[in-house]
N, C-alpha and C positions, 0 to 999 in steps of 0.2 A: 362350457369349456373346462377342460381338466387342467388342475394347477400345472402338470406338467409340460403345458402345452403355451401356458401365459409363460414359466417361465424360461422356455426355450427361446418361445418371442422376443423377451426384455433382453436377454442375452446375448443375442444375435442385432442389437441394436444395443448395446454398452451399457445396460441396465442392471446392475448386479442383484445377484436373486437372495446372496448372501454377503453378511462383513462380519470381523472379526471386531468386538468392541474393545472399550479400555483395560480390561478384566481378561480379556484372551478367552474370551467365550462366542461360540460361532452362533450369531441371530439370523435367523430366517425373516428376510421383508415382505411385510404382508401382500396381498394380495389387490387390495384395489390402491394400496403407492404403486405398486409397478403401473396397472391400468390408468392412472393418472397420470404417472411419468410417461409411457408413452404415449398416451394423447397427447400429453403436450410436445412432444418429438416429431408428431403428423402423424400417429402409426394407430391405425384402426385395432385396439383390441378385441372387440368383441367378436371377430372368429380368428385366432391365431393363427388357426394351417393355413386359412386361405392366406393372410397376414403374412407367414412364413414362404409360401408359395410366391406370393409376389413379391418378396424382397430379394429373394433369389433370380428372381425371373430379371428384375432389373439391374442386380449384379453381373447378367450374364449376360446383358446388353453392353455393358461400362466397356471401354477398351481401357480407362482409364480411373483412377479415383477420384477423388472430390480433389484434393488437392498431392502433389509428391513433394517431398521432401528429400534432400541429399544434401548430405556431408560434403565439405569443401576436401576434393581430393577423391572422392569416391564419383561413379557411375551412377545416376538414379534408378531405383530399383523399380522399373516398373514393368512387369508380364504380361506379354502381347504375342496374342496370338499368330498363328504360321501366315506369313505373306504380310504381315502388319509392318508397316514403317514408320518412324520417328522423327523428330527433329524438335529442335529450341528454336523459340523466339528472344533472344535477346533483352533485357532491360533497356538497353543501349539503342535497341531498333535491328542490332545485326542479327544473323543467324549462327546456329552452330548445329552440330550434330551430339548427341548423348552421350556422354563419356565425363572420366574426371576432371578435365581439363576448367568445367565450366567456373565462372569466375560465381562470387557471390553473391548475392540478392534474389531477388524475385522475377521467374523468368515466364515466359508459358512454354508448354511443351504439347506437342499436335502428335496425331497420330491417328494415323489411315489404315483400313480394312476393310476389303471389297467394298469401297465406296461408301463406306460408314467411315465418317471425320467425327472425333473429339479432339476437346482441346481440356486443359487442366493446367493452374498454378503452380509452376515450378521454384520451391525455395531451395538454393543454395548456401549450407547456413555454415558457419562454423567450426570445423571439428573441436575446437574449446576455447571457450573464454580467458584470455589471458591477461595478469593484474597491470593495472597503468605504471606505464615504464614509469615514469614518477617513482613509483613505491617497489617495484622490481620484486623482488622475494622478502623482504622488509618485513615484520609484525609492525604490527602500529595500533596507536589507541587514538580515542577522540570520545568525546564527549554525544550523551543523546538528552533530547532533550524536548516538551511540549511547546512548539514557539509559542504558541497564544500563551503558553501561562508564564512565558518569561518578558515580563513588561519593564519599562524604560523609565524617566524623568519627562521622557521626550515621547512616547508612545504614548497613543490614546486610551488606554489602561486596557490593551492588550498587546502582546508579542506582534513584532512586525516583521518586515524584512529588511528593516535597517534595523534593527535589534540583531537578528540574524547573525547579518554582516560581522556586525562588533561583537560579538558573541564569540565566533568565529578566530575574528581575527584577533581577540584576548588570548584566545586558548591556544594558538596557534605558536605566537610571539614570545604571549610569557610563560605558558606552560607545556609547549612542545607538543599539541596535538595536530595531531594527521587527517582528523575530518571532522566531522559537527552534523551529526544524522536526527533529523526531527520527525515530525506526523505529517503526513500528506497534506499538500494545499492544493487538495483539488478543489473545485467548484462548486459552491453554493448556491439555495436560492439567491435571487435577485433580491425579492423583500423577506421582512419580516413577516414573520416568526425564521429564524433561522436555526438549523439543523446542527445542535452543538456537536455530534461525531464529526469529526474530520475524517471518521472511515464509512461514512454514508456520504457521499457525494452527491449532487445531481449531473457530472460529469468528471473523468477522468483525465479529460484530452484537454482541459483548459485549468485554469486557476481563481483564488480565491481574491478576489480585489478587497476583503477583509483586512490581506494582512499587507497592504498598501499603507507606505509611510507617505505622507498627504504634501508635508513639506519636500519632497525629495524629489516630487513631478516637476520636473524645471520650470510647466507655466505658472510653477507659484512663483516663479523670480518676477513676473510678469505684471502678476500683482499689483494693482497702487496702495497706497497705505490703510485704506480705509477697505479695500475688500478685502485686506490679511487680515484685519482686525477681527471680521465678521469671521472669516475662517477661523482663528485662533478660540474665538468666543464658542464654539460648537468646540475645542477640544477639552478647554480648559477644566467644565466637571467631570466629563471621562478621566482624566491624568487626576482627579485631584482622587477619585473613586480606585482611581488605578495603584494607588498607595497604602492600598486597605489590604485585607486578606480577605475582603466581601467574596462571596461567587464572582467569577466572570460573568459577562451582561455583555454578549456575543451584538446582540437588539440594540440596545441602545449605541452602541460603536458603530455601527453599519448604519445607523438612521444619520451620525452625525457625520461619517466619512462620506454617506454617498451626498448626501447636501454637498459638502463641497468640494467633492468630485465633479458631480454636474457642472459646479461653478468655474472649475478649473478646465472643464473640457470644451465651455465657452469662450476658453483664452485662444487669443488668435495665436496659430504656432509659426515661429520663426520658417521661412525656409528650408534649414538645413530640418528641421525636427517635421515638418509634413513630408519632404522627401523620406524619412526613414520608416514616418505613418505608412505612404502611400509603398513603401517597401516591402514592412511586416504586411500589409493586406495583400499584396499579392504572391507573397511566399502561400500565407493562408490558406487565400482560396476562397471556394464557397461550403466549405467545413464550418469557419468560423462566422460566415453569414448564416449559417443554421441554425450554429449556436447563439449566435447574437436572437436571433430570430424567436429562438425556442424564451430568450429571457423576456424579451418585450411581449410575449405570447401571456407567459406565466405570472408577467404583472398584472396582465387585464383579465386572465380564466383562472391563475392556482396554479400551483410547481406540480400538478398533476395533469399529463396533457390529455388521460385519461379519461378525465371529464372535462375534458375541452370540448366547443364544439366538435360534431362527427366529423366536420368538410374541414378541420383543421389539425387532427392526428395522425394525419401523414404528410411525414415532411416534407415528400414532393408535388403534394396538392398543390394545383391551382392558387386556390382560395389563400394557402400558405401562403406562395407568391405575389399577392394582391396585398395579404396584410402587411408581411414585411414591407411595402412601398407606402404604404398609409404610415407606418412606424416606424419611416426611417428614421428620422432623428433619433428614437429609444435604439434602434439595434446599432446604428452607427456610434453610439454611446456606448454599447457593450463591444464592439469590438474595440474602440479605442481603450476602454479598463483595460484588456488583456494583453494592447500593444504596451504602457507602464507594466503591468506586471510583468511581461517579459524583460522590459529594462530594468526593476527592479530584481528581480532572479536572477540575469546575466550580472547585476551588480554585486551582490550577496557573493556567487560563486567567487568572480573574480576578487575581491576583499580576500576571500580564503585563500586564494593561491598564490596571492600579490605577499601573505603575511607566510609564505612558504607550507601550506599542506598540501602535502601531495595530490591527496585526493580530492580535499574540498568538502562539498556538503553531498551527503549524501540524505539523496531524495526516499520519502515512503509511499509507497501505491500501494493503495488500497485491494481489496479485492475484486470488489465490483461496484459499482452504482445505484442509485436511489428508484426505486421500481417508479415510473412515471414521470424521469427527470430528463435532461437535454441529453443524453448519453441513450438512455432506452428511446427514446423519440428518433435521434439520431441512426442508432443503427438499431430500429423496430424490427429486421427482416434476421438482424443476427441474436437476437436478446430473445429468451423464453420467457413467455406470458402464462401464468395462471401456475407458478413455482419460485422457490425460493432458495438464495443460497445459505449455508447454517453448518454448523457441525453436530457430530452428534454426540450423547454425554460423555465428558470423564470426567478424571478424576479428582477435578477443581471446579467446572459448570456439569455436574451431575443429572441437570435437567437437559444437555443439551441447549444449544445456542440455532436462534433465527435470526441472518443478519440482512432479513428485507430488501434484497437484492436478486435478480434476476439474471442468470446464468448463460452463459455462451451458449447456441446451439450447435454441437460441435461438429454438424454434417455442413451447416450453414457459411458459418464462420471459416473453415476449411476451402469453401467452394468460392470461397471469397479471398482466398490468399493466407487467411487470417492479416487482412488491411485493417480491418478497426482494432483490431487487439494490438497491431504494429504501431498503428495512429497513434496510440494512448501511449502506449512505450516511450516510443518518440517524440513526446511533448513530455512527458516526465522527466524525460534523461538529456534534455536541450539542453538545461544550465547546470546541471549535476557530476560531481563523479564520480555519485556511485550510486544505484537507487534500491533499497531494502524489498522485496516481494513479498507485500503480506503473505499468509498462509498459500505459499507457493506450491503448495503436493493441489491446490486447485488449475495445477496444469495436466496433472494425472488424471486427478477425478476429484469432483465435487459431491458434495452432499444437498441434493437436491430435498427440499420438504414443499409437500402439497400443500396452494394455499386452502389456510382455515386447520391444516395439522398441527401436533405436538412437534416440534424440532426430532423426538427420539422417533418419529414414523414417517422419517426420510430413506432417501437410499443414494449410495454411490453411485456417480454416471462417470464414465471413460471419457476422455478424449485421446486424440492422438498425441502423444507426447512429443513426441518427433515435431511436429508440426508447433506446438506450443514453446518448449524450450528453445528449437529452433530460431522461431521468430524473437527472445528474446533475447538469443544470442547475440543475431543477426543483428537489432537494434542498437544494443550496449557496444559490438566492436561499433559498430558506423560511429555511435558519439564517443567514444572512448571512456566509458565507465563500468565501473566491476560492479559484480551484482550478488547482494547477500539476500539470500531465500530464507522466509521463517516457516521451516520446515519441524515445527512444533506440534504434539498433540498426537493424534492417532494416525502415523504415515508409514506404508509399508519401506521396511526394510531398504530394496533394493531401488525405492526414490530416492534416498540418501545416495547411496552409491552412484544414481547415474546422476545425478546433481553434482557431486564432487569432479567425477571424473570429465564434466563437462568446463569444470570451471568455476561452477557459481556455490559460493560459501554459505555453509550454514549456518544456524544459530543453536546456540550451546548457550542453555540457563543455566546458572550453577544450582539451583535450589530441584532442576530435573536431572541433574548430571549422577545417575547412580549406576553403582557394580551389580551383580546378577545378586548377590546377597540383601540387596537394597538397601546398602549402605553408600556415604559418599563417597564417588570417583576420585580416585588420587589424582593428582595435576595433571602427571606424565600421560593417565591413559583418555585423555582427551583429545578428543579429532584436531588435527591444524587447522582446514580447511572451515572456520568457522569464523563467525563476531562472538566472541564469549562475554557474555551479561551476567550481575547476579541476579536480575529480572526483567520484565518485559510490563508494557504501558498497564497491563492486563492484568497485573501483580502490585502485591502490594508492597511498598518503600521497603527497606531492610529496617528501619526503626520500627514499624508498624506489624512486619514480620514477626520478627524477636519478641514480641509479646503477644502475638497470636489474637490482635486485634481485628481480625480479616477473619476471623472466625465467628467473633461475637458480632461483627457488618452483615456477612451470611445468615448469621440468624436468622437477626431482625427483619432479615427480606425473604426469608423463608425460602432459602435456597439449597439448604442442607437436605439428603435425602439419609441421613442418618444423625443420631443424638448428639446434642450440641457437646458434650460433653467426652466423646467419641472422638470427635471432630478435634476439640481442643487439644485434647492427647495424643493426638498425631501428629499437630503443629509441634507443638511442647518437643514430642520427641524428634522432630525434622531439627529444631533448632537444637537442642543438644549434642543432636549426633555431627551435626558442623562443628560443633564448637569444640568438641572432640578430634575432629580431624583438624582441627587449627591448631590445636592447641600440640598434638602428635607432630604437626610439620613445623613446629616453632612459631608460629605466627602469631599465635595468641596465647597470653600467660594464664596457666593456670587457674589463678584467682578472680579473674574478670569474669561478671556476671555481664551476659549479653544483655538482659531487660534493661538494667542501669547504666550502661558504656555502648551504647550501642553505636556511637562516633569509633569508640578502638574496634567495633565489630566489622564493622562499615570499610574503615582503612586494613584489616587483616584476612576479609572477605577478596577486596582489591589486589591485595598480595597475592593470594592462591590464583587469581585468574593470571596474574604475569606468570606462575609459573606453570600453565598449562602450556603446551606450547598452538594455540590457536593465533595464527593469523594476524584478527583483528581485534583489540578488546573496548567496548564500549561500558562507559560509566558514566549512568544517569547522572542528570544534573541531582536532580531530586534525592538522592540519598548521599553526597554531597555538602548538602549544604543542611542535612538532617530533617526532609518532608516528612509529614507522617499520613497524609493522607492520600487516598489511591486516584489516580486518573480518572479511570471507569472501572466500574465492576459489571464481568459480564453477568449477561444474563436478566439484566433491568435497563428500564427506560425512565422512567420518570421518578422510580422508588429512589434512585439515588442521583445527586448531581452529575451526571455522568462528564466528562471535557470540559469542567469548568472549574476549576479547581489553577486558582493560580499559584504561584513557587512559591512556599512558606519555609519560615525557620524548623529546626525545633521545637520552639517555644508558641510555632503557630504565626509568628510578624511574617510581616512579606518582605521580599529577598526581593529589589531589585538591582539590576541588572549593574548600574551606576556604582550600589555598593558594594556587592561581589566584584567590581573591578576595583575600588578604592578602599573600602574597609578594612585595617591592617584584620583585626581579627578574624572577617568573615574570609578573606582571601588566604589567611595562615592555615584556620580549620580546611579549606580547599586541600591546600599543596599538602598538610599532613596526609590527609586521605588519597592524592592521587603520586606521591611519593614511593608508594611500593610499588605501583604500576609501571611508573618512566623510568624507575632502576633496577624493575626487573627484567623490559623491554632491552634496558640499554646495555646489560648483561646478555642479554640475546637470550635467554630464558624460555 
């Protein structure tokens, strides 16, 4: 087969043959990634014409596509043949004929030709996302923040959702923030060993009963004296561990909350509280029987359903169905976790809005799921097997990134309404008001790598955009929440553009924010339409910055693909050339040396984002309260503690939660720092 011939194939099925990398240099993808990539898509490459022959052949069978999409206000645009007729199915059950008029959501739409019927998912999504009357055209700031690493007196020595709450409603009361944006809580294995990323999930559509405050399940009021005690005795070396600056111990928290979770879920429930059980399961569904189904599966086979029995990796076997009845007690167990964590969630938001923020907490979603977890078992028929999702190198992960996740298949997913992509939405954005999209240009196109490949010998795969932002539109109006896309890294141009003009905000780092000279951007020529950060989970503190300490981390993990020394003097000179532009807009004197003052670096860093005029401006907890060490660093696994790293001082103590709200000095150092933000907002800057 002539290359030319493969890469017409891939092409012709969304497979790009070429990309532009971080450097602006056009790479050609080799040859057996395409052949991989579309095997995995269904598409026989080994002879491409006939390949090419038959995918035509079955185009010119379609009266319709896989799925249509149309604008709220617009016609759907779909081309049918002479003598072909049309019509809608309704969401509602009624009928309509094609035209603008149609209302929004998910419809079907039919269509007849000489006695050939199709039929295709009609979304009616949008034409743009508009900010919660709350916040009207408003800039506003709010705090972000890792919950698990902001621990309490009263948490089990990790971040909760009554941590949350009071987090929340601190910042809200005494310091006038507008939301409080954390890391995704999506769902985890069941047991132990558990999966410290909060952005490797083994599902999307559910939650983490991790970050379950234990006392706050009403049947602990239920409690007699002597089984509080036994509960308490299970927190107490957690909370006493929880005042350390030790790593977090994800393991040991989860062994002692699910013990007296069980115990709790044995309290007989009042009345009112099993009517509101017996509520949330039939909102549900038998989604969340699958899910419960997939946990009780994974405690007896591994969080890989993968090597599960064969007669039990499809969710609608039989055999499935039998075990879940042997298992009830474990699955009806997990669903009630999820029915608390939704009362826990609906509580957190409501604390945020009851303490006046407009928006509340704004939720993070991941990108995608844990390849063999209740999400890939779940929708097996829309999730691609034997590929991965990743980016590929720049010019901060230089090796490229593999982030062990398994990608939408976007002929699949489309012919399905795009319903699982909508599902996951829509459990995200229930208690939220606002929810963050990780690396949101993977509604365009993803960076697929072949399993057992290097991250750099991936390739771009399309989907329909329309279809993808659509449905995320679609979602966000139904719950009433704005949506900030981390449109960071290697995204073409004109995704920016149709992201804005939809609505959805982007994200603007200050430490990427540069002029065509590569110098930094002056305040004024910064997009509105963004959350402006000085950095992301993924970066390191601005203490840690400032001395180019993230260079000698790299090192040591051998992440560098040029001399460490190289390396150094690029940081060195990224930090100068701020400090310069601060010091040009008055913000910072002179004489201050960033490596030793990095608290007045920290507060005049803060300054310049008030006066960009972006939107929303977010400012870590963690540089704040002066952390020096990073979240995660991409591009490892076990070489560095990746999400476990709890809130430290400066000095390295641990910062809780308790004393950040009562410490005159730690809450003074706060409001100096967040000072030029709230006066530069309230000057409308």
């Amino acid at each position: 087969m002539s290359d030319a011939d493969l890469a017409r194939l891939a092409e012709e099925h969304g497979v790009a043959t070429t990309y532009e990398d971080w450097r602006g240099r056009r790479v050609r993808v080799g040859a057996d990634t395409l052949r991989h990539v579309l095997a995995a898509l269904g598409v026989d490459a080994s002879d491409p014409r006939a390949s090419l022959e038959a995918h035509w052949a079955d185009q010119a069978r379609r009266l319709l596509p896989p799925a249509v999409v149309a604008r709220a206000g617009r016609s759907p645009r779909t081309p049918l043949p002479d003598g072909a007729r049309s019509w809608v199915e309704l969401a509602d059950g009624g009928w309509a004929r094609p035209g603008p008029d149609l209302p929004t959501g998910v419809h079907s739409l039919h269509a007849e030709c000489h006695g050939v019927a199709q039929s295709a998912p009609l979304l009616v999504v949008p034409e743009r996302l508009e900010p919660p009357r709350a916040l009207g055209d408003r800039r506003a700031w709010g705090l972000t923040a890792q919950l698990y690493s902001i621990r309490s007196r009263a948490s089990w020595g990790l971040g909760d959702l009554r941590d949350l709450a009071e987090l929340a409603d601190w910042s809200a009361r005494d310091l006038g923030a507008a939301f409080t944006a954390v890391n995704p809580v999506h769902a985890a294995e069941p047991e132990i060993p558990l999966e410290p990323s909060p952005y490797l999930p083994v599902s999307r559509r559910y939650a983490n009963p991790l970050y379950l405050r234990v006392e706050d399940v009403p049947e602990y009021a239920r409690l007699d004296p002597t089984q509080r005690e036994a509960v308490q005795r299970l927190a107490r070396p957690l909370r006493e561990r929880g005042r350390t600056a030790d790593l977090l111990d994800r393991d040991s928290v989860w062994g002692a909350k699910r013990a007296a979770l069980e115990a709790l879920y044995q309290v007989p429930r009042s009345p009112a509280r099993e009517a509101a059980f017996q509520a949330y399961l039939e909102r549900e569904g038998a989604p969340l029987v699958e899910y419960a189904t997939w946990c009780a599966l994974a405690e007896e086979h591994g969080p890989d359903y993968r090597s599960w029995p064969p007669e039990l990796r499809d969710v609608s076997a039989q055999e499935v169905g039998a075990r879940a009845l042997r298992r009830w007690p474990e699955v009806d167990f997990h669903r009630w976790l999820q029915w608390v964590l939704d009362d826990q969630l609906a509580a957190a938001q409501a604390s945020a809005r009851a303490a006046g923020m407009p928006i509340g907490i704004v939720h993070d979603m991941a990108v995608g799921v844990r390849t063999g977890g209740a999400d890939a078992w779940m929708y097996r028929g829309t999730l691609v097997e034997g590929v991965s999702v990743g980016a590929p190198p720049d010019a901060f992960n230089q090796q490229g990134q593999d982030w062990s996740q398994p990608p939408w298949h976007p002929v699949r997913l489309a012919e399905e309404g795009y319903a699982p992509f909508r599902q996951t939405l829509r459990q995200t954005m229930r208690h939220a008001g606002g929810v963050r999209a990780d690396h949101v240009a993977g509604l365009f196109r993803l960076w697929w790598i072949p399993e057992g490949a290097d991250p750099s010998e991936g390739v771009y795969v399309r989907y329909d955009h329309e279809g993808m932002v659509g449905s995320l539109l679609l979602t966000a109006q139904e719950s009433g929440a704005l949506v900030v896309g981390e449109d960071l890294g290697t995204i073409e141009p004109w995704v920016r553009d149709h992201l804005a003009e939809r609505g959805v905000l982007g994200t603007s780092v200050l430490w990427f924010e540069r002029d065509e000279d590569g110098a930094p951007k002056r305040p004024e020529d910064w997009r509105r339409a963004c959350m402006a950060t000085v950095a992301t989970h993924d970066l390191p503190p601005v203490a840690s910055f400032l001395t180019a300490e993230h260079v000698e981390l790299r090192d040591r993990l051998g992440l560098l693909d040029r001399p460490v020394a190289e390396e150094r003097a690029d940081a060195e000179a990224q930090v100068e050339a701020w400090r310069r532009r601060l010091v040009e807009l008055g913000l910072l004197d002179e004489g201050v040396d960033p490596v030793s003052s990095p608290s007045t670096v920290v507060a005049a860093l803060h300054a310049y984002l008030a006066r960009t005029p972006a939107q929303l401006v977010g400012l870590a907890l963690t540089d704040l309260v002066g952390d020096r060490r990073m979240q995660n660093q991409p591009g490892t696994s076990t070489e560095y503690p990746n999400w476990r790293m709890p809130l430290t001082s400066a000095e390295g103590e641990p910062v809780l939660l308790d004393e950040l709200f009562a410490d005159p000095h730690l809450s003074a150092a706060v409001r100096r720092a967040l000072q030029p933000v709230t006066a530069g907002l309230c000057r409308g800057r």
